[in-house]
C-alpha positions in Angstrom: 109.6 62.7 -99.4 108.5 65.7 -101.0 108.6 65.2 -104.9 109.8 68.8 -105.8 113.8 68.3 -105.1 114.0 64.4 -105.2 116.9 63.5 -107.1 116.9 60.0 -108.3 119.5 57.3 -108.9 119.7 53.5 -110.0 122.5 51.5 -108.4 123.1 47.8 -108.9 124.1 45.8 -106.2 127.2 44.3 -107.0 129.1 42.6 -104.4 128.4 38.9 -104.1 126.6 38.7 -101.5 124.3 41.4 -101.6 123.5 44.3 -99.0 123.8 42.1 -95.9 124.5 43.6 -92.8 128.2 45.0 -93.1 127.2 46.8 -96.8 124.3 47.8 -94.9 126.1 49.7 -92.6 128.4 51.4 -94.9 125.2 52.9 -96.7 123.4 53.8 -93.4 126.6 55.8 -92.3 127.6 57.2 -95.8 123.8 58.7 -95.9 123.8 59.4 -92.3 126.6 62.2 -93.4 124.0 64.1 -95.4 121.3 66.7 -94.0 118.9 65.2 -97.3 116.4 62.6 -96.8 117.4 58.9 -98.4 115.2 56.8 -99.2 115.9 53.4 -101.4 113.9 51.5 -103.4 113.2 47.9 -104.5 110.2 47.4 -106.4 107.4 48.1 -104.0 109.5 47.9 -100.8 110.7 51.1 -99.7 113.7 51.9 -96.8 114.8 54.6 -95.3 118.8 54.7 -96.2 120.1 56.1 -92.7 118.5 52.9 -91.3 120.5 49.6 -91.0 117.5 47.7 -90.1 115.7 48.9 -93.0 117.8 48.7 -95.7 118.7 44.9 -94.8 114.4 44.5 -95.4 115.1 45.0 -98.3 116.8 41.7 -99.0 119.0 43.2 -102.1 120.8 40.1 -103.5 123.4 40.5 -106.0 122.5 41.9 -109.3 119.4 43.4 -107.6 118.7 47.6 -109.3 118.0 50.0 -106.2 116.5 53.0 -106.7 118.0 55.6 -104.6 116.0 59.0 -104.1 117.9 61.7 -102.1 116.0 65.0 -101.1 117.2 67.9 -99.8 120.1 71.2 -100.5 123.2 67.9 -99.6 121.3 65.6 -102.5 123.5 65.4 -105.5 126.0 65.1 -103.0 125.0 62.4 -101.0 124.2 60.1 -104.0 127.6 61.1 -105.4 128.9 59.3 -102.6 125.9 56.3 -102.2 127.1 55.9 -106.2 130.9 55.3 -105.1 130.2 52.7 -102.5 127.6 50.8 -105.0 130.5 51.0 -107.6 133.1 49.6 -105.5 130.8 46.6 -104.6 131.1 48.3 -100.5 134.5 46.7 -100.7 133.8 43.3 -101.2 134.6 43.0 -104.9 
């Protein structure tokens, strides 16, 4: 990602059981809407957000702080919307 654009966001995880597969997808979609880059963050381990596979590597229990970066003319945007899905626990409470 080029550093001159990146936005940047922390999100907690907050549904119970963490970004398993079905949260997972929900991200991977919700980014996949967005012409910017996505990257997320935790710690040293880095995913790309359009990618289920990915994103599940990152093993995000509940509690766990994510940095999302988002780069690219969509990028306030797309975190916008990464931000209401992390807020709403992706549904699961």
């Amino acid at each position: 990602m080029a550093d001159g654009g990146v936005k940047r966001r922390l999100f907690t995880v907050r549904n119970p059981l963490g970004l398993h597969a079905r949260p997972a997808t929900l991200l991977a979609r919700t980014a996949g809407r967005f012409s910017s880059s996505i990257e997320v963050r935790r710690g040293r381990q880095a995913a790309n957000g359009k990618s289920v596979l990915n994103l599940m590597m990152l093993a995000a229990e509940a509690g766990a702080v994510l940095e999302v970066l988002a780069d690219g003319e969509d990028s306030e945007e797309a975190l916008d919307a990464l931000e209401a899905l992390f807020e709403d626990g992706f549904g699961e409470g």
